[in-house]
Backbone as CSV, one residue per row, in Angstrom:
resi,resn,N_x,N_y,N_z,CA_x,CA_y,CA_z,C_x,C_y,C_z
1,UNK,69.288,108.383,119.377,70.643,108.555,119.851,71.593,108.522,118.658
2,UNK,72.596,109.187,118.621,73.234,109.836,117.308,74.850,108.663,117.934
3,UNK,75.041,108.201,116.617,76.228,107.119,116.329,77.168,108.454,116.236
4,UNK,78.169,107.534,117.121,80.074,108.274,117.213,80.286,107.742,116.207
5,UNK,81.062,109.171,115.327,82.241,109.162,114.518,83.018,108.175,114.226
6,UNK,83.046,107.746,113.104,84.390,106.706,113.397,85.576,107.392,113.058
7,UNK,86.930,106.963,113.957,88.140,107.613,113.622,89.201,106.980,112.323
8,UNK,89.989,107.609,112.098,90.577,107.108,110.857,91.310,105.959,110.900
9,UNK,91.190,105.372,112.178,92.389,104.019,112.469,90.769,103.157,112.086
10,UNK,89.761,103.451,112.636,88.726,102.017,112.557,88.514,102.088,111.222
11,UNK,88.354,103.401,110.398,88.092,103.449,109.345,88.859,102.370,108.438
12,UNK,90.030,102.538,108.366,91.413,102.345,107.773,91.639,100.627,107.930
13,UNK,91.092,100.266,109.526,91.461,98.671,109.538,89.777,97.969,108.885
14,UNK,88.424,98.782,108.850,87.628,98.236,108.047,87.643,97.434,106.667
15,UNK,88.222,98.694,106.609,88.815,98.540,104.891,89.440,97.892,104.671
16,UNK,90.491,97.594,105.623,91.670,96.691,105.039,90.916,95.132,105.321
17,UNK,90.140,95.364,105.766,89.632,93.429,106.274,89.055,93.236,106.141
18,UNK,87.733,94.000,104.890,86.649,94.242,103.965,87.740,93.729,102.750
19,UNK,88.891,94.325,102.272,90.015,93.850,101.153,90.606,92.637,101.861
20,UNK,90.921,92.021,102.794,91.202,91.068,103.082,90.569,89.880,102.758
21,UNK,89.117,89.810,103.053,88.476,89.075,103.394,87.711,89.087,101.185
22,UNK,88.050,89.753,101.035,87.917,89.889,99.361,88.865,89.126,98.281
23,UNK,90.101,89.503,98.747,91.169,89.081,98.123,91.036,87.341,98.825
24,UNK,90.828,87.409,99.683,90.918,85.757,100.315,89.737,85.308,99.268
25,UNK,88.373,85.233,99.055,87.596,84.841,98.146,87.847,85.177,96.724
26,UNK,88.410,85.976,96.302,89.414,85.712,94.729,90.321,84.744,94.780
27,UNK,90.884,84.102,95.656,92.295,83.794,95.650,92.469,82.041,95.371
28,UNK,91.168,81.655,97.042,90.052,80.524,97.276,88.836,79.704,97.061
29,UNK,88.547,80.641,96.126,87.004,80.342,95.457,87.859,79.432,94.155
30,UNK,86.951,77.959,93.789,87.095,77.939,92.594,86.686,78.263,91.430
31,UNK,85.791,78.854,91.878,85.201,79.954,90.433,84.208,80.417,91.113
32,UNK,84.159,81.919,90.286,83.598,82.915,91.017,82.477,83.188,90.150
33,UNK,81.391,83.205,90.289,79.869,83.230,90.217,79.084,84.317,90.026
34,UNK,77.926,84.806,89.739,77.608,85.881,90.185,76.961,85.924,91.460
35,UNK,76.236,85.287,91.991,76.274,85.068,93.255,77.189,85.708,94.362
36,UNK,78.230,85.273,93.715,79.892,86.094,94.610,80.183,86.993,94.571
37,UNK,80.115,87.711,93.608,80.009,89.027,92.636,78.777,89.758,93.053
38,UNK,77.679,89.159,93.319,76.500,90.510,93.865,76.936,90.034,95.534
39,UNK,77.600,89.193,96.485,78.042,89.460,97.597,78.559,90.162,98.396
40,UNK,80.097,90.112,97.029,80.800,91.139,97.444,80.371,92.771,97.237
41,UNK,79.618,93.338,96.566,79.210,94.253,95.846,78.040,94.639,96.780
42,UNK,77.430,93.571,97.637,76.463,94.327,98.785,77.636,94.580,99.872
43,UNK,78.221,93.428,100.329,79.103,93.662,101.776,80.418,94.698,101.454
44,UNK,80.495,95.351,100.198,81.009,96.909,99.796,80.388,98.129,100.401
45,UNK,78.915,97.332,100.099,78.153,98.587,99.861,77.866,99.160,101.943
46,UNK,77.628,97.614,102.804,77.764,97.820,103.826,78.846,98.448,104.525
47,UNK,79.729,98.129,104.059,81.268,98.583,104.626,81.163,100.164,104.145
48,UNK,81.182,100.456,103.226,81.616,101.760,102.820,80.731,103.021,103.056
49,UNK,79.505,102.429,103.179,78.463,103.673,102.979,78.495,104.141,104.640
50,UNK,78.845,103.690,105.886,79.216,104.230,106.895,80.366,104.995,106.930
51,UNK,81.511,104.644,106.224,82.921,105.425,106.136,82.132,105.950,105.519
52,UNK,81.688,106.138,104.370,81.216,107.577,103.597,80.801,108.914,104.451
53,UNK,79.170,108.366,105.003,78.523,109.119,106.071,79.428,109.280,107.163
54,UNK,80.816,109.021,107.639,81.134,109.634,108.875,81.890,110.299,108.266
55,UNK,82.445,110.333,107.103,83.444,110.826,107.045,82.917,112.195,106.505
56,UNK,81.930,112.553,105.945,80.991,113.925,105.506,80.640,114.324,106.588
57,UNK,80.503,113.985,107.649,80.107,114.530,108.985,81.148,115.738,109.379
């Protein structure tokens, strides 16, 4: 069964609360690790690579 499109509003509030939730761990963390740094850099990679693929659709 073939996944719906996402539209540019879900797209748009992903992102912003993928950067939300980023900027809150820069802001809150007392030091940032690599640990934190390969975190954020997978839960990027989750977030974005669906906006990618729908958006080439």
């Amino acid at each position: 069964m073939a996944r719906k499109k996402l539209s540019p509003t879900q797209m748009g509030f992903i992102v912003l609360l993928w950067v939300f939730i980023v900027a809150f761990i820069f802001i809150y963390s007392p030091e940032i690790t690599f640990p934190t740094i390969v975190s954020i850099i997978m839960s990027g990679i989750i977030v974005f690579i669906p906006i990618y693929k729908s958006l080439r659709k």
